[in-house]
N, C-alpha and C positions, 0 to 999 in steps of 0.2 A: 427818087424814092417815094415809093407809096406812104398814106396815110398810117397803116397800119405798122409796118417797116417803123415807122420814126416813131410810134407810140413803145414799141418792143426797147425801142433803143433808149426810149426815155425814161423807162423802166417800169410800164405798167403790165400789171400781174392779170393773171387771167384768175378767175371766186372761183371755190369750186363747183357752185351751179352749173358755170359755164364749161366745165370743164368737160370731156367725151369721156363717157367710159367705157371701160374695153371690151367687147361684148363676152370674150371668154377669158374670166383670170386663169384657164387653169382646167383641167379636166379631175373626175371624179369616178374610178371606180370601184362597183363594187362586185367581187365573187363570188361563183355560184357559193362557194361553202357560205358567207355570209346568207347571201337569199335563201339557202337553205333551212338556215339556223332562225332568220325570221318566221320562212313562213311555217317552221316546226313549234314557233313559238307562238304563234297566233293558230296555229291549229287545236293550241291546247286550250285555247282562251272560248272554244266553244263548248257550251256544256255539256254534249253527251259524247264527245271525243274524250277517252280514256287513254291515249298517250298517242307518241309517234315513234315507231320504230325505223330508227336511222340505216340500220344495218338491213339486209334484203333475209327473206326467210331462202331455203334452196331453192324455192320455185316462184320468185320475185325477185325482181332489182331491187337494189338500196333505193331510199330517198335521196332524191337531189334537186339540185337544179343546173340551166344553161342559161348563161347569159351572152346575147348577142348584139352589143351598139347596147340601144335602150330599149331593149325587149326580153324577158325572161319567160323561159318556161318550166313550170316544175314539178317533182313526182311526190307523191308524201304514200307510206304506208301507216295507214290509222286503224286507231282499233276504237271502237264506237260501246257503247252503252246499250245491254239489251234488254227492253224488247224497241231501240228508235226506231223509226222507219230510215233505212237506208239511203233511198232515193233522197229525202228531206234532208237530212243531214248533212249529205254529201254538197248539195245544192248548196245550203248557207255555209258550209265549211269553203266553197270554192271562192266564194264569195267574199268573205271573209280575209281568209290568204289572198286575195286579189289587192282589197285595198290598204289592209294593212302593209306589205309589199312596196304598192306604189307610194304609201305615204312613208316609209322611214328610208325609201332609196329612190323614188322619183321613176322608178321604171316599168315600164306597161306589162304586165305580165297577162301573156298571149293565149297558158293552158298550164291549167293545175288539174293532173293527172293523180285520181284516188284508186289505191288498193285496199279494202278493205282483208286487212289479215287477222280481226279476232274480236267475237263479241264478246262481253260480258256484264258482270254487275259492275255499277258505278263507283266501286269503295279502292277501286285502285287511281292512287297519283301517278305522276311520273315518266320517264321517258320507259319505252321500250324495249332499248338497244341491248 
């Protein structure tokens, strides 16, 4: 019998230091409705985004997202503050949904597609739907 063999037998314990750990306890996911629902919600967290309409007008799709392994893609319909500059906003909004995304779900989000559906003045909250 090995060295180790007669140590097991004579009752020594392995710390948990020393112990392996598993490299996967267990998988985690999460749904496009969820990733949708964040990055609807950090869409709103930028200031001259006036809401996100969840539902499609007739000549758009809804907002959503796809999630694929650990890659999401997503669509948001937002309505902006006017006079922003579009281009700009659209920029930091994409940005924005990018890392907040990857920080409450861990997942690489590959393209945040914007429609813009509706300028106006800033005094409106809320969702759009």
């Amino acid at each position: 019998m090995t060295a180790v063999g007669s140590e097991r037998e004579a009752g020594a314990t392995t710390v948990p230091a020393q112990r392996r750990t598993p490299r996967e306890r267990g998988r985690t996911e999460v749904s496009d409705r969820v990733v949708v629902k964040i990055a609807s919600c950090a869409a709103k967290e930028v200031p001259e985004v006036r809401g996100v309409r969840m539902g499609g007008l007739p000549w758009t799709r809804s907002s959503g997202a796809e999630v694929h392994g650990d890659q999401a893609t997503v669509k948001l319909n937002v309505s902006i503050v006017y006079p922003s500059p579009v281009h700009a906003v659209a920029a930091r909004l994409r940005e924005h949904v990018i890392r907040r995304v990857a920080y409450q779900t861990g997942l690489t989000v590959t393209r945040v597609d914007l429609s813009v559906t509706d300028l106006g003045s800033g005094d409106m909250d809320g969702d759009l739907s």
